[in-house]
Each structure stands twice: as structure tokens, then as C-alpha cells.
C-alpha positions as CSV (number, residue, x, y, z in Angstrom):
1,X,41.3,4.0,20.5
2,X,41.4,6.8,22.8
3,X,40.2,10.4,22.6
4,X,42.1,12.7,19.8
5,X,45.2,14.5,20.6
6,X,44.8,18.9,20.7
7,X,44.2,20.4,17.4
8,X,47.9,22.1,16.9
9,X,49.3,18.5,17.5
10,X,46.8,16.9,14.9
11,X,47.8,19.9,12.7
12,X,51.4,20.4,12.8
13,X,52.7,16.7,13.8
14,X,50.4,14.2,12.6
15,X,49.5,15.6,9.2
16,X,53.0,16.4,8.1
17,X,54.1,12.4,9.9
18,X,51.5,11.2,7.3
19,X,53.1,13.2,4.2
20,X,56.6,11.8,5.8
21,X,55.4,8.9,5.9
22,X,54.0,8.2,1.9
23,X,57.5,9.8,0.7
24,X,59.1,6.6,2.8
25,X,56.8,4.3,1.8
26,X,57.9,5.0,-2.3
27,X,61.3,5.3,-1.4
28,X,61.4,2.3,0.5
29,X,58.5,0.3,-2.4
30,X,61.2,-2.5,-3.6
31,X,62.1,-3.4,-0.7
32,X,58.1,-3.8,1.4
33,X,57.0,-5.3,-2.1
34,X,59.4,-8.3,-2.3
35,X,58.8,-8.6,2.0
36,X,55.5,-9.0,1.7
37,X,55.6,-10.9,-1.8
38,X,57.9,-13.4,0.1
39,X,55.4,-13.7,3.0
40,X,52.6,-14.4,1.4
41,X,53.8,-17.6,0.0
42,X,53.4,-19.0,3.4
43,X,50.3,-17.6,4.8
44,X,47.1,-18.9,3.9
45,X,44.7,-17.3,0.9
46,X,46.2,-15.5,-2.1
47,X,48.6,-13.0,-1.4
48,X,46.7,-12.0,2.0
49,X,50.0,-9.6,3.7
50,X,51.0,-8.1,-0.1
51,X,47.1,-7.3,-0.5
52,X,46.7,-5.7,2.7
53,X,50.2,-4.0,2.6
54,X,49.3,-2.6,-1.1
55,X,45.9,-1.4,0.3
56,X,47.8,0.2,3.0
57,X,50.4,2.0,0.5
58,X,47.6,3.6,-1.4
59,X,45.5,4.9,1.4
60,X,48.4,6.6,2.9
61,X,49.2,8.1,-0.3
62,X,45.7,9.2,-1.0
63,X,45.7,10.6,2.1
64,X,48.9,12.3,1.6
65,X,47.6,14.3,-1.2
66,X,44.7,14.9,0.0
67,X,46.2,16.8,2.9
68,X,48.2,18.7,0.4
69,X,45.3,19.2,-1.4
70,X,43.0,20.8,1.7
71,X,46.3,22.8,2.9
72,X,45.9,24.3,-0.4
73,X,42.0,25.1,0.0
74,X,42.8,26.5,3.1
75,X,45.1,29.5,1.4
76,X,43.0,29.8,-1.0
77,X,40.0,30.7,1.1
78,X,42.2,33.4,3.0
79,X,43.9,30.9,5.5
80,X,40.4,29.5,6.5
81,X,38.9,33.4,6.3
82,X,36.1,32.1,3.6
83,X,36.1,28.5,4.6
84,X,32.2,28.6,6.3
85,X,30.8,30.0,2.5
86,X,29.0,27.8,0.6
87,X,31.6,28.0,-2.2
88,X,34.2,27.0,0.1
89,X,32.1,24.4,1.6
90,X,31.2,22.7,-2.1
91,X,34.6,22.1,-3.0
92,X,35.6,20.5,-0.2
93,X,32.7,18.1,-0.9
94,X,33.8,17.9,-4.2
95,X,37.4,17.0,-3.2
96,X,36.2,14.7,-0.3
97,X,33.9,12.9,-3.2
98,X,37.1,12.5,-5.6
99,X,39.2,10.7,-2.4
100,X,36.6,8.8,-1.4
101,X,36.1,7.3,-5.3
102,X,39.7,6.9,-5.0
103,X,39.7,4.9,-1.5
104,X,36.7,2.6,-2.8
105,X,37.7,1.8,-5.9
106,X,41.2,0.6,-3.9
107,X,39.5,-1.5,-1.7
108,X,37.0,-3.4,-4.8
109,X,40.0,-4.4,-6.6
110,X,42.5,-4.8,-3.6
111,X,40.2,-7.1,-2.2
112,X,38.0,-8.4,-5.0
113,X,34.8,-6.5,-3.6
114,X,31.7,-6.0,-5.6
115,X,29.3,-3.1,-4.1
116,X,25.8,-3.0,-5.6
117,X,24.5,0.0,-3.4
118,X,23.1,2.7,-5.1
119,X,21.1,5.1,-3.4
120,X,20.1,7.3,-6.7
121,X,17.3,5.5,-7.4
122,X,16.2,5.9,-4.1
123,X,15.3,9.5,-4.5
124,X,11.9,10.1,-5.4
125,X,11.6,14.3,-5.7
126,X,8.1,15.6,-7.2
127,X,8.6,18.2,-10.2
128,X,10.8,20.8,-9.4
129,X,11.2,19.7,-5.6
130,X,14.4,19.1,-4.2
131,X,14.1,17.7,-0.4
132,X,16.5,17.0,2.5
133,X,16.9,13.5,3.2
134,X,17.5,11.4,6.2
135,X,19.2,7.8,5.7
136,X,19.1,6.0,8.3
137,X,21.0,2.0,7.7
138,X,21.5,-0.9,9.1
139,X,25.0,-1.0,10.6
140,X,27.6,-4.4,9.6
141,X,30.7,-4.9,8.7
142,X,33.8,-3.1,8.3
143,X,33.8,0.1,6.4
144,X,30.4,0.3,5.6
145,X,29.9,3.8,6.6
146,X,32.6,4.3,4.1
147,X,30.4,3.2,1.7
148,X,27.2,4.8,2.9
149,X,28.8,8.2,2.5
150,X,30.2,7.2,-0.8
151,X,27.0,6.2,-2.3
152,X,25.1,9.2,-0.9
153,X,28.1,11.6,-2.0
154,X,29.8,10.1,-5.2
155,X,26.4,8.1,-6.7
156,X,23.2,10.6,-5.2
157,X,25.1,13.8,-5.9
158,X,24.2,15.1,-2.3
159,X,26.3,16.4,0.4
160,X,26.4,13.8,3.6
161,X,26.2,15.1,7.0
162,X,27.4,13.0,9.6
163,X,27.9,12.6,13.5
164,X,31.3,10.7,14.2
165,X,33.3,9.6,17.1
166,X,36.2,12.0,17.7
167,X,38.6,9.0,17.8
168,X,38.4,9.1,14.3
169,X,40.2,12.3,14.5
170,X,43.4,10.4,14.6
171,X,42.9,9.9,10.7
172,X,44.2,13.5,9.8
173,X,42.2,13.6,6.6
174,X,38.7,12.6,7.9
175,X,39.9,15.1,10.7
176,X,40.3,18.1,8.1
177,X,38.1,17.8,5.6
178,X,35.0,16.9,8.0
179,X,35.8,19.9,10.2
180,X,35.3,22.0,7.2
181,X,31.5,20.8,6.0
182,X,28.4,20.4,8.2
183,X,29.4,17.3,10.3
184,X,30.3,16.6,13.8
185,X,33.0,14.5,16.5
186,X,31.4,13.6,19.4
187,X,33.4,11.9,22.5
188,X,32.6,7.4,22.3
189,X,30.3,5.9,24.5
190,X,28.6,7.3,27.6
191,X,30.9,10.2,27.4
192,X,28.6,11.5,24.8
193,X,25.5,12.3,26.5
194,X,23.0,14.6,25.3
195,X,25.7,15.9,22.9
196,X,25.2,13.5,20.1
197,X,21.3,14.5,20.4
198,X,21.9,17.9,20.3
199,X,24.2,17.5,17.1
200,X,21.9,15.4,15.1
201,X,19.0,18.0,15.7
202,X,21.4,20.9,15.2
203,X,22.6,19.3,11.6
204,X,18.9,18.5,10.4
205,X,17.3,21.4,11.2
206,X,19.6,23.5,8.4
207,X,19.9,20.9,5.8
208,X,18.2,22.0,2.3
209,X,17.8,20.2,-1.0
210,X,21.5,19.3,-1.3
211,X,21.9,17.7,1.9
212,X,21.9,14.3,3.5
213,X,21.9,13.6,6.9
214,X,23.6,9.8,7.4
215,X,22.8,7.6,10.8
216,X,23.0,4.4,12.0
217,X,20.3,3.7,14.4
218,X,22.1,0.3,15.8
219,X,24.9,2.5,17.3
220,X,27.0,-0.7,16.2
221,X,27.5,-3.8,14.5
222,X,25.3,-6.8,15.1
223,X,26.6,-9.5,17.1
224,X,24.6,-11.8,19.5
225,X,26.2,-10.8,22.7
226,X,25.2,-6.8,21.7
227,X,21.8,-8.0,20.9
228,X,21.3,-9.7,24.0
229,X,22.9,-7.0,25.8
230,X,20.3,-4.5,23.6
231,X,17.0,-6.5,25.0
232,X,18.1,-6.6,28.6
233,X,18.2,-2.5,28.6
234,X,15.0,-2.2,27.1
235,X,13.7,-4.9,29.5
236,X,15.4,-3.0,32.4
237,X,13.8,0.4,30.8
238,X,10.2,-1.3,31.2
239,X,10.0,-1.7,27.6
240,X,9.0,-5.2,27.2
241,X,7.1,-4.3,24.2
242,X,10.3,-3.1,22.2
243,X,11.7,-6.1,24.0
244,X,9.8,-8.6,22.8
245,X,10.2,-6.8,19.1
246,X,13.8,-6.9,19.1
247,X,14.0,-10.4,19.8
248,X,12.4,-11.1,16.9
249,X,15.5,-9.6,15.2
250,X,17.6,-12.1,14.2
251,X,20.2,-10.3,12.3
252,X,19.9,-6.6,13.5
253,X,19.7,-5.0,16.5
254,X,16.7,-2.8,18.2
255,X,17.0,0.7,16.7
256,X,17.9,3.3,19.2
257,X,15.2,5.7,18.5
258,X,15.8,9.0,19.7
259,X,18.4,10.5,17.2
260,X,16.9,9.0,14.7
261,X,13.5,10.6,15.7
262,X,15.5,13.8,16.8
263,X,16.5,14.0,13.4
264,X,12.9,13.7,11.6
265,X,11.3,16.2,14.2
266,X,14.1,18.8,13.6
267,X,13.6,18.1,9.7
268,X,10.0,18.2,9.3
269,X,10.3,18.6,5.3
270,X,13.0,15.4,5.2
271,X,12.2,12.1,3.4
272,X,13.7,9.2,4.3
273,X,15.3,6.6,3.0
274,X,16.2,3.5,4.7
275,X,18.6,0.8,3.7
276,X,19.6,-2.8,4.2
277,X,22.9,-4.2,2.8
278,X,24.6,-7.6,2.6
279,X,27.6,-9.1,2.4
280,X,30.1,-7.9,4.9
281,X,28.1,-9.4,8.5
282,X,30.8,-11.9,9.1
283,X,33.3,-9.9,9.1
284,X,32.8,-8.6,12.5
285,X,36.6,-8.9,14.7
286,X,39.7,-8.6,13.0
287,X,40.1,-11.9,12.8
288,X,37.3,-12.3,10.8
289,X,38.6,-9.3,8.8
290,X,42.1,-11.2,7.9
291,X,40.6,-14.7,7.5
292,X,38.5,-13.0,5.0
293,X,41.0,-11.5,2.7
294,X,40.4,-11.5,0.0
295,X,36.9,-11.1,0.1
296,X,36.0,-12.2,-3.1
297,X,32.4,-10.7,-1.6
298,X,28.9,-8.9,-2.7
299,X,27.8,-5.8,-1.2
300,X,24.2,-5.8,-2.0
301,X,21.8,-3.5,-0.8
302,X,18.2,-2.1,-0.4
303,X,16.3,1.1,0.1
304,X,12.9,1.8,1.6
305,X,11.9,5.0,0.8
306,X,9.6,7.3,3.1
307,X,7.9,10.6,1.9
308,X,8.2,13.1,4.9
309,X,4.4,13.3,4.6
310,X,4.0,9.4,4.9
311,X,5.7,9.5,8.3
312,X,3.3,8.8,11.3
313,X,3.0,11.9,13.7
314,X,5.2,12.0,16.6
315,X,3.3,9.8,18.9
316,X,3.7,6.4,16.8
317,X,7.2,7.0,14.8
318,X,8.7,4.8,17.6
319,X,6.8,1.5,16.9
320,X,6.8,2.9,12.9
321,X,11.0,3.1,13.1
322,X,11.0,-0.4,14.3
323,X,8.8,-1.4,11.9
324,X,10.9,-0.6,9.1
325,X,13.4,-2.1,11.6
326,X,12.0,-5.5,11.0
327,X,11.4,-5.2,7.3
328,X,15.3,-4.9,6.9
329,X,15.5,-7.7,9.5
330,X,13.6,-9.9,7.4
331,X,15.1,-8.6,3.9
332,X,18.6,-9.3,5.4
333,X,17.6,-13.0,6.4
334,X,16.2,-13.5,2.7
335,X,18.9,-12.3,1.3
336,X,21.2,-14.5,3.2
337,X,19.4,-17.1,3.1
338,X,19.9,-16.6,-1.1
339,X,23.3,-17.1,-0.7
340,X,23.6,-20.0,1.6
């Protein structure tokens, strides 16, 4: 998917399409119900096109009144006058929370998904302390950093901040709501540059109590091709050591260390909280994502959790971060080795 479109066409024609759109899709429900109904008798698993169809339906209508919902915000604060205050800024985490309830619990029972990943336990605050925190996850399978910023929003009660590729502009509602909160869009691949550094440190460095900052260190989803690719540059960078480390990864690949570290230097008061999770790693092309509908899956995860004085100083956070690299490595093969 390409770069987003200007903001007055994401604004005026692709946020109204998508309200057009749900009014079509309930006028027009008999008719892509029996369609799809009638298809699915002849393709393989249980009602795989009317399950994917009906997931479709309810995302676009969510989505449709959500955008109603944040063009409603937006008068309210004064067109957009009052939008920066931190009253302004807690209801749209509060309505982002409700649609993102709304979109998961969708997808468990559209696709017969369990999720055990709970991240309010994780927190471990002294009396009367309320800390920023840094998660930092393992990256696999589709959606999961849906479900990261549900658990941290809708289950730890904090407010997520999050760096995202600007192709996920095209989605009108992640476009809005996420252009209204402490988060950022950053061009894909090598068109980022410094910029996604500078975000990362820019969004720690004025997080308090409430706030999350949410990153995958990976930069993507495991296969073996990327983790062969992910060796060869560290070998080309004269990093055998990290080298040698990451190919004794067998089911994640190498962290990339410097956002991750930007982060913790520009929150100095930040605990963090790693976490594994299991259950969606085969589903990695969308082949794999059709073939496995339903899912009939277990999303199970784990936390590590790091007191902000427990982390190393600056000089040894890079063998530290793979450290806790390879502890989710090994969790991950444990866990999957349960199940087979």
C-alpha cells in the first residue's frame, strides 16, 4: 500500500465514502447475506466467505460511527480549537477504547478467537507512584498490534502512544482519532530515516503516569527469509556478536535496538514491560490468513516486567535488550512446543 492521499481528500472524500458505504452495506444486507451464505457451501471450512464478509460489515459500520462520533468531538471542542487539552485528548481515548472493544470482541466471536493477554497485572507501581511505561513485544501475526493497544488501553487503563506507518492513513478512523492523541505516521521503509527515531524520543520524553509508549522492536513479523535477511545486516554491520545471538533465535527476529533504546534514554523514569504472545505465527501471508478461518485459536501471552531502575546504564542495554530478546525466544518455543 502506497503513501496516504492529502488530508482534505482523506477528510472530505474518504470519510464520507466510508459512511456511504455502511448505509449500502444495510440496505443491500439480504441480498450479500444469502451470496455469501450460498458460497460458503462450497468453499472449504465453516462458513469461511459469510464469516469474513460479516466481519467486514461490522468493521465498516463501527467505523462509520465512529467517524460520526469524532466529527462530533471535533464541534464540540470549537472545530478542533480545544482539541490539544487534556480534556479533549481523554475522550478521544475513551472513544478510541469503546471502538477498539467493539472491533475485538468482533473478531473473537467472528473468528472463534480466544485472547489471554492481559497486561494489568504487569504493572507493578510502588505506593502512590504512577510511572510511564515502555512495552516493547514481540511482533506475529495479523492484528496483533490491535490487540497490544487494546490490552494496554481497554485492560491497563493507560493511554497508548504509538509510531505507525502513514499507509495506515488510508483507514479514515485510525487516521482521525490517532491525529488527535500523542501518536505519530511516519513514511514505510527506508523513507523513514531518522524520523521514526526522532518520534519515538519526542513521544517518551513527555509521557507521565497515564501513558504508554507501544513498540515492536522486530520492525516485522518473523519469517525465515527476514531472519536470514536480519543476520546478514548485522554481519555486514561487523556485528558478529549480535550475529551469532540472533541466530540462536529461532522464532523471533534480532531486536532493532535503537528506538527501542531511544525510547528508554528519553524516558529515564519509564518501566518496562516486555511481552511474548502465542498463537497467531502461522498466520503470516494471506493465504495463511484465509486457510485459517476460522481460527478456532489461543492468543496467549507473557510479560517481563523491568523497573526503570533495574535497567543497565547506557553502555550494556544493547546486549540487555537482546537478552530479554532470547527469554521470549525461548518462552515462545516452550509454548509452542505445549501445543504441538
Amino acid at each position: 500500500m502506497t503513501g496516504p492521499p492529502p488530508l482534505v481528500v482523506r477528510r472530505l472524500v474518504i470519510a464520507p465514502l466510508v459512511i456511504v458505504i455502511a448505509v449500502l452495506f444495510i440496505a443491500l444486507m439480504p441480498v450479500w447475506l444469502l451470496v455469501a451464505a450460498f458460497i460458503s457451501r462450497f468453499v472449504p471450512g465453516r462458513w469461511r466467505p459469510l464469516r469474513v464478509l460479516w466481519f467486514l460489515f461490522l468493521y465498516i459500520e463501527l467505523e462509520a460511527l465512529m467517524l460520526i462520533v469524532l466529527f462530533a468531538l471535533w464541534v464540540g471542542s470549537g472545530l478542533g480549537a480545544r482539541m490539544a487539552t487534556t480534556r479533549w485528548v481523554e475522550r478521544h481515548y475513551r472513544v478510541a477504547g469503546w471502538w477498539l472493544r467493539r472491533v475485538m470482541g468482533s473478531a473473537r466471536r467472528t473468528f472463534s478467537l480466544r485472547i489471554d493477554l492481559d497486561l494489568a497485572s504487569a504493572t507493578v507501581p510502588e505506593a502512590g507512584e504512577a510511572r510511564p511505561l515502555l512495552v516493547f513485544s514481540r511482533h506475529a501475526g495479523p492484528g496483533d498490534s490491535f490487540l497490544l493497544v487494546d490490552a494496554v488501553l481497554n485492560r491497563q487503563g493507560r493511554h497508548p502512544r504509538i509510531v505507525l506507518k502513514d499507509s495506515l492513513q488510508w483507514d479514515p478512523c485510525i487516521d482521525v482519532v490517532l491525529s488527535r492523541v500523542p501518536c505519530a505516521f511516519v513514511p514505510a521503509g527506508h523513507r523513514a530515516g531518522a524520523r521514526v527515531v526522532e518520534e519515538i524520543r519526542a513521544l517518551s520524553a513527555t509521557m507521565t503516569g497515564v501513558d504508554s509508549l507501544v513498540l515492536f522492536p522486530e520492525g516485522g513479523n518473523f519469517t525465515p527469509r527476514r531472519h536470514q535477511a536480519a543476520i546478514e545486516r548485522l554481519i555486514a554491520a561487523q556485528r558478529d556478536d549480535l550475529a551469532e545471538r540472533a541466530r540462536g533465535m529461532q522464532h523471533l527476529l534480532p531486536p532493532k535496538p535503537t528506538g527501542a533504546l531511544t525510547a528508554i534514554t528519553a524516558a529515564p523514569t519509564a518501566d518496562v514491560i516486555f511481552v511474548g504472545h502465542v498463537g497467531l505465527e502461522k498466520l503470516v501471508t494471506v493465504r495463511d490468513l484465509w486457510r485459517g478461518i476460522p481460527m478456532d485459536a489461543s492468543v496467549r501471552a507473557r510479560t517481563w516486567v523491568v523497573r526503570a531502575e533495574e535497567i543497565p546504564p547506557p553502555a550494556d542495554r544493547e546486549a540487555w535488550l537482546y537478552d530479554r530478546w532470547a527469554d521470549i525466544d525461548a518462552w515462545v518455543a516452550d509454548e509452542i512446543g505445549d501445543v504441538a
